[in-house]
C-alpha positions in Angstrom: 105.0 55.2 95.7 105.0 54.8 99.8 108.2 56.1 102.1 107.6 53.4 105.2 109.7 52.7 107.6 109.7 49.5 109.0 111.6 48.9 112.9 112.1 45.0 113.4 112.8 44.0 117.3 115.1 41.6 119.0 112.7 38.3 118.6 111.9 39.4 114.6 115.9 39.5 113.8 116.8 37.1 116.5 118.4 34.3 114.6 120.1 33.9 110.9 116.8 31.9 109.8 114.8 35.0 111.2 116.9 37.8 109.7 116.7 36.6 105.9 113.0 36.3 106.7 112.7 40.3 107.5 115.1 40.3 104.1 112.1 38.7 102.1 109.7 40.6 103.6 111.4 44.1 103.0 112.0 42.8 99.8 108.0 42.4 98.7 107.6 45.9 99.7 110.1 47.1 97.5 108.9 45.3 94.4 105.1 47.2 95.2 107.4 49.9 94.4 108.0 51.7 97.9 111.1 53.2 99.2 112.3 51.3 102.2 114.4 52.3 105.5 114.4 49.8 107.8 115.6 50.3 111.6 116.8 46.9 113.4 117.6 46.0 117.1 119.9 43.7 118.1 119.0 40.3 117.7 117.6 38.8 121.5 119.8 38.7 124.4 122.5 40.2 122.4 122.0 43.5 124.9 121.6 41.8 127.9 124.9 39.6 126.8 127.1 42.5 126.5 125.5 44.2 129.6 127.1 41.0 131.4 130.6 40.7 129.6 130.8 44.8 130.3 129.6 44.3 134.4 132.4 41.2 134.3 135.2 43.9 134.0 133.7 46.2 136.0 131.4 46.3 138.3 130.3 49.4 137.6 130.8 50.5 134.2 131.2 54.0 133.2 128.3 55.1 130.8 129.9 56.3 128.2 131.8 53.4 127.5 128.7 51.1 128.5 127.5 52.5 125.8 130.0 52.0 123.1 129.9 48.4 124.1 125.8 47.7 123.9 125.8 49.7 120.8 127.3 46.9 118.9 124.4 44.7 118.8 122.8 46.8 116.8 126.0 47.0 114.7 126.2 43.5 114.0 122.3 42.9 112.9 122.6 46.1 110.2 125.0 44.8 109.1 123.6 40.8 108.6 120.3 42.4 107.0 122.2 44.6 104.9 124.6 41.1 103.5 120.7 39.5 103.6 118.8 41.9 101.1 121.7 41.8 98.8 121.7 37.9 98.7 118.2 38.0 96.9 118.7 41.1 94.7 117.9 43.7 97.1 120.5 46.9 97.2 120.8 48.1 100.6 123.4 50.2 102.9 123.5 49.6 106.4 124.2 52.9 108.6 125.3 53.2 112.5 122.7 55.8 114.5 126.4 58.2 114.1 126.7 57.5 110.2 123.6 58.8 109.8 124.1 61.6 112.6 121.1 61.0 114.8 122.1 63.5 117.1 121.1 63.5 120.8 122.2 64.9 123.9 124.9 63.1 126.3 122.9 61.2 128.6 124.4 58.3 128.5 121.9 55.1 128.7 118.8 57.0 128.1 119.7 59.8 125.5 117.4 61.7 123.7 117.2 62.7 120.2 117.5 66.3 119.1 118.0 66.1 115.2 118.2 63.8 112.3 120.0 64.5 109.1 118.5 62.8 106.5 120.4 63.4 103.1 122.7 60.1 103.0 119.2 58.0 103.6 117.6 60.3 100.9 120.6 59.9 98.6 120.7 56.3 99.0 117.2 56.0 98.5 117.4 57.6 95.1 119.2 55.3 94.0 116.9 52.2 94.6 118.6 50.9 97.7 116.7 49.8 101.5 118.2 51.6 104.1 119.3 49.9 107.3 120.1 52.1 110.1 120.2 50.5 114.1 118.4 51.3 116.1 118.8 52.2 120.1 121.5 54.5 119.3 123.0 57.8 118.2 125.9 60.2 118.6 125.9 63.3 120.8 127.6 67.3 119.4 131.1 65.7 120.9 131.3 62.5 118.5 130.2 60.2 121.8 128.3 57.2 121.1 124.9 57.2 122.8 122.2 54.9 123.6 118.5 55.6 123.7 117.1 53.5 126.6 115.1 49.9 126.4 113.0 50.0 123.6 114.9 52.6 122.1 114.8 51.4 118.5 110.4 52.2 118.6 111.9 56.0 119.2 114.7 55.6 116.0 111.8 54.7 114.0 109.3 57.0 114.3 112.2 59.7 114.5 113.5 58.5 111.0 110.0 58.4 110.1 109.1 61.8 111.1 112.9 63.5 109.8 111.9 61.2 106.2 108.1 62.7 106.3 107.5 59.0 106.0 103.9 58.1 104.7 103.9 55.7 107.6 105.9 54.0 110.4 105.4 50.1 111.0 106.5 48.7 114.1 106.9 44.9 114.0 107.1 42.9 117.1 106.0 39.3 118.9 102.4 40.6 118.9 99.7 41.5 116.2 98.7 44.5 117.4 97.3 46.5 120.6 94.3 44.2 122.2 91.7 46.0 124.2 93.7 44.3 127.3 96.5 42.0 128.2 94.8 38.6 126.1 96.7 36.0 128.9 94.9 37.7 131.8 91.3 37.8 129.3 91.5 35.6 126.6 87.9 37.5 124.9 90.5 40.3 124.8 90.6 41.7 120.8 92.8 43.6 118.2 92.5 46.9 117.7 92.1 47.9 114.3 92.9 51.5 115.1 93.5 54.0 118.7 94.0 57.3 118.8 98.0 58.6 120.1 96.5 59.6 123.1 94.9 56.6 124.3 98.0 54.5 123.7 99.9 57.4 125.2 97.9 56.0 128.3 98.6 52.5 127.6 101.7 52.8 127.5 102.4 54.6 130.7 99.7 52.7 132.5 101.3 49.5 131.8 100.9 48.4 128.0 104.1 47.0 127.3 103.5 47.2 123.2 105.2 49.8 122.8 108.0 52.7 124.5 105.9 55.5 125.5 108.8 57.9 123.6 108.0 56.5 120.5 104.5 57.2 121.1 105.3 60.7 122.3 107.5 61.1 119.0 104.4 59.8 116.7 102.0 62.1 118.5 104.4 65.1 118.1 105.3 64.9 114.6 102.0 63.1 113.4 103.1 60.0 112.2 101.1 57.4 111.5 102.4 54.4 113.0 101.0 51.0 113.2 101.8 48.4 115.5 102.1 44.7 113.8 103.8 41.0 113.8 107.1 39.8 112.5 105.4 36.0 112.6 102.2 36.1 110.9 100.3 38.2 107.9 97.9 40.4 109.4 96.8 44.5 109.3 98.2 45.0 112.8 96.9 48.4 114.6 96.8 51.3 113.3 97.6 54.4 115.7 96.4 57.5 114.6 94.7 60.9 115.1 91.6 61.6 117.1 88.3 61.1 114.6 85.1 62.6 115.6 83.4 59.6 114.6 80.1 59.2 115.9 79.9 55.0 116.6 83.4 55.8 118.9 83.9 53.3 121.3 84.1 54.8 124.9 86.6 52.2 126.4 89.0 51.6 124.0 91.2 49.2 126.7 91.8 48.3 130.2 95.6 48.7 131.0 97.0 47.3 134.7 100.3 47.8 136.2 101.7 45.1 138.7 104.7 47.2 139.5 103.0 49.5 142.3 103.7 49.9 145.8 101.4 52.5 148.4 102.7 54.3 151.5 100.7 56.5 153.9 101.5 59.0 156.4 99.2 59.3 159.3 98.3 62.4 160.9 100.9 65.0 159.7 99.6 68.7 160.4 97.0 70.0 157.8 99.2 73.3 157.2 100.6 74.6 153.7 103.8 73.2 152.7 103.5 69.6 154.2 103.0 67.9 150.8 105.7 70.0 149.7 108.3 68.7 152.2 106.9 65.1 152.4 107.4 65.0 148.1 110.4 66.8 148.4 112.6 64.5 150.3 110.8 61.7 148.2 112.1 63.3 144.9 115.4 64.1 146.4 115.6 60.3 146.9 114.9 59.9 142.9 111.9 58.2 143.2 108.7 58.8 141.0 105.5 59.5 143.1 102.4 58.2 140.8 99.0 58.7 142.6 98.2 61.0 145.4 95.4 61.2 148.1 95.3 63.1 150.9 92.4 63.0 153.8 91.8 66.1 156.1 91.2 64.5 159.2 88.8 66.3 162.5 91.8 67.1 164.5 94.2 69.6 162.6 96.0 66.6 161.5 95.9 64.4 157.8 96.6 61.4 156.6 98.8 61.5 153.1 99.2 58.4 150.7 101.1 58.0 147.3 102.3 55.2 145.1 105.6 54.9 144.0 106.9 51.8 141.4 107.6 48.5 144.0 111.4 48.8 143.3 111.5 51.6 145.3 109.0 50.9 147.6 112.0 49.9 150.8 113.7 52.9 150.3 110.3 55.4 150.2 109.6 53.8 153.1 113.0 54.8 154.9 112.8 58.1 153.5 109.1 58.5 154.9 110.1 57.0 158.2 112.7 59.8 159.1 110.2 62.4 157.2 107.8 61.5 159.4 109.8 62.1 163.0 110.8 65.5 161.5 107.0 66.3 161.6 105.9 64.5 164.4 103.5 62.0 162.6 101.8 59.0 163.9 102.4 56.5 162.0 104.0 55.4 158.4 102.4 52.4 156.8 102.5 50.8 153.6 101.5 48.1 151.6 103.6 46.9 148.2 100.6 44.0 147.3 98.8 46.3 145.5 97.9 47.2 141.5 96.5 49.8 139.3 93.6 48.9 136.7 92.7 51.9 134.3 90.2 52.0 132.1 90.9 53.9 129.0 89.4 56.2 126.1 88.3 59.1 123.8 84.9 58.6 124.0 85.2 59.6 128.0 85.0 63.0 127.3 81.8 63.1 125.7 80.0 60.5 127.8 78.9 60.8 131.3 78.7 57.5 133.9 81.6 55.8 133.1 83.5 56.1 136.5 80.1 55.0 138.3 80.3 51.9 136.2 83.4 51.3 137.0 83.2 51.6 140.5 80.4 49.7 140.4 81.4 46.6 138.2 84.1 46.4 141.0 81.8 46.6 144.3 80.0 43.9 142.6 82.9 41.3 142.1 83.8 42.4 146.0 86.3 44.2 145.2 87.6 47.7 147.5 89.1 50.7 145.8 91.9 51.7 147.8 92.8 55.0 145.4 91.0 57.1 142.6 92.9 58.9 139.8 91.5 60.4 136.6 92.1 62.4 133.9 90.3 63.4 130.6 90.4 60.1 129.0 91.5 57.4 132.0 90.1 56.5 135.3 93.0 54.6 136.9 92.4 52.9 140.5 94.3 50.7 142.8 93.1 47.4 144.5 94.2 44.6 146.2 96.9 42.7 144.0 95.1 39.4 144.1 92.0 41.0 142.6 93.7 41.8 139.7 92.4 39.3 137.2 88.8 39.3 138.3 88.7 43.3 138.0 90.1 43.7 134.6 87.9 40.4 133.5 85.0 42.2 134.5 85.7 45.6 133.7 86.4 43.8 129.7 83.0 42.7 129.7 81.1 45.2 131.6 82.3 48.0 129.0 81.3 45.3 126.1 85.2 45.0 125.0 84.2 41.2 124.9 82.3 41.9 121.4 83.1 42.5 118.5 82.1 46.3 117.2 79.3 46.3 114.8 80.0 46.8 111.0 
């Protein structure tokens, strides 16, 4: 007998119809004879509803009691599973992320989770019944309700499932699975029967919106084997998983992009310590992420510096750089919010020479400028033109043979 933990999002609980589907489902697992917790979001919209009602009264709520409110979805669909599974002869309890004392600290709207106690789920689960806990949410060392973030319920999961030693963690969503890209920019793009946690640690951050890159953080941490699979159709999903030595290992597991990027330079700053210092330091004193960096020594004592930073804050980089760079005396500030980033991604990088020159070269061939470089062990990430986008990761897919099927 299996512990599994299932996590069911908005779309898969997001109507009546929908919810006594997950019921039935749930239900065939726990006549193969494995214990059941189940973590649920709330059903679609119902966030984004309560977001509005709370921003109707005020404009700008507090976030402790923004929290309270949003908290509720999640409230209501434990609650409709729980009434669901007992309908057709399931036991089940539903539980609030505070009844079960999922413990986090008190940031409010993007709280993370410190410590899980487990016994009233193990109790319950002695005694033959699915557990139902929301997701999204938890309860700080004060008795506040807190919220995890968007996508929070992929983090309750694999925290539940990690706190339960859980043989494994299914999340089910609108998807099958991780594909070796996005399949409505390359429709050759394939399931992945299995990845490793750190190349869908890159995935994620680089733009895969499968799953939240906490949960794949958790899962990595704690070793939880977590696979990635549909609410709407029968299927093995994708399995995510520890590195294998295996000797067939792809190189490229997937090509992530990331429209969300915006690129600013600062030309001819003096080429003296502490200049990237100050230019980064009013830029995170702003609250703004900095991505990639390049920076050019130029001939004259002088360099040009460039970053990315995500397009929402692209205006107000700018304005920061702009009085940055009359503070140093720069020429210029420029920048450019038309771009993307296109990485390539995978295990077998380490052990396999050439793959950045075929890169780079699939792209000069298609026409196609690289405007910044950024790698790591297993990712070479590079930004282009934004309306390149589809013709780079097309031809990146089939120039690293994701097009094809592996061989048996």
């Amino acid at each position: 007998m299996a512990l599994i933990v299932q996590k069911y999002g908005g779309t898969s609980v997001g109507s009546p119809e929908r919810i006594m589907a997950v019921a039935e489902k749930v239900k065939r697992f726990r006549a193969a004879g494995h214990d059941m917790v189940v973590v649920v979001s709330a059903m679609s919209g119902e966030t984004d509803r309560l977001i509005k009602l709370a921003k109707s009264v005020h404009a700008e709520p507090p976030a402790r009691e923004l929290d309270v409110a949003i908290a509720t979805g999640e409230q209501v669909t434990i609650a409709l599973l729980s009434m669901a599974l007992e309908k057709i002869g399931c036991p089940a309890r539903s539980y609030t992320g505070s009844q079960v004392h999922i413990l986090t600290d008190n940031a409010y709207g993007k709280a993370r989770i410190l410590k899980i106690d487990e016994t009233r789920m193990r109790d319950d689960l002695q005694q033959g019944r699915v557990v139902v806990v929301a997701g999204f949410q938890g309860v700080d060392e004060h008795g506040n309700i807190t919220t995890l973030g968007r996508g929070g319920s992929d983090t309750t999961g694999v925290a539940l499932a990690a706190a339960l030693k859980a043989d494994e963690c299914q999340i089910y969503t609108d998807v099958d699975g991780v594909y070796t890209t996005d399949p409505r920019v390359v429709p050759q793009a394939r399931r992945l029967d299995k990845i490793t946690f750190e190349e869908m640690l890159e995935m994620a951050s680089l733009g895969s919106k499968v799953l939240q890159i906490r949960s794949v953080e958790f899962a990595g941490k704690y070793k939880v084997p977590l696979r990635v699979l549909s609410s709407f159709e029968e299927g093995p999903g994708t399995l995510i998983t520890y590195e294998e030595n295996e000797m067939e290992a792809p190189l490229i597991s997937g090509i992530a992009f990331n429209r969300d990027e915006a690129k600013i330079t600062i030309r001819g700053v003096p080429d003296k310590p502490g200049i990237a210092a100050q230019i980064l330091g009013d830029i995170g004193k702003g609250n703004i992420n900095v991505d990639m960096i390049v920076q050019n020594v130029g001939a004259d004592g002088t360099t040009d510096f460039t970053f990315t930073v995500h397009r929402a804050d692209y205006k107000k980089a700018l304005d920061i750089l702009q009085r940055v760079a009359k503070d140093l005396k720069a020429r210029e500030v420029t920048g450019d919010d038309k771009i993307v980033k296109i990485s390539v991604v995978g295990v077998g990088m380490r052990s396999h020479a050439g793959i950045a020159s075929q890169m780079f070269k699939t792209l000069a061939d298609e026409g196609i400028n690289i405007q910044m470089i950024s790698t790591s062990e297993i990712k070479i990430s590079v930004v282009v033109d934004e309306k390149y986008l589809e013709l780079a990761v097309r031809a990146l897919h089939s120039a690293f043979g994701l097009d094809k099927a592996p061989a048996a």
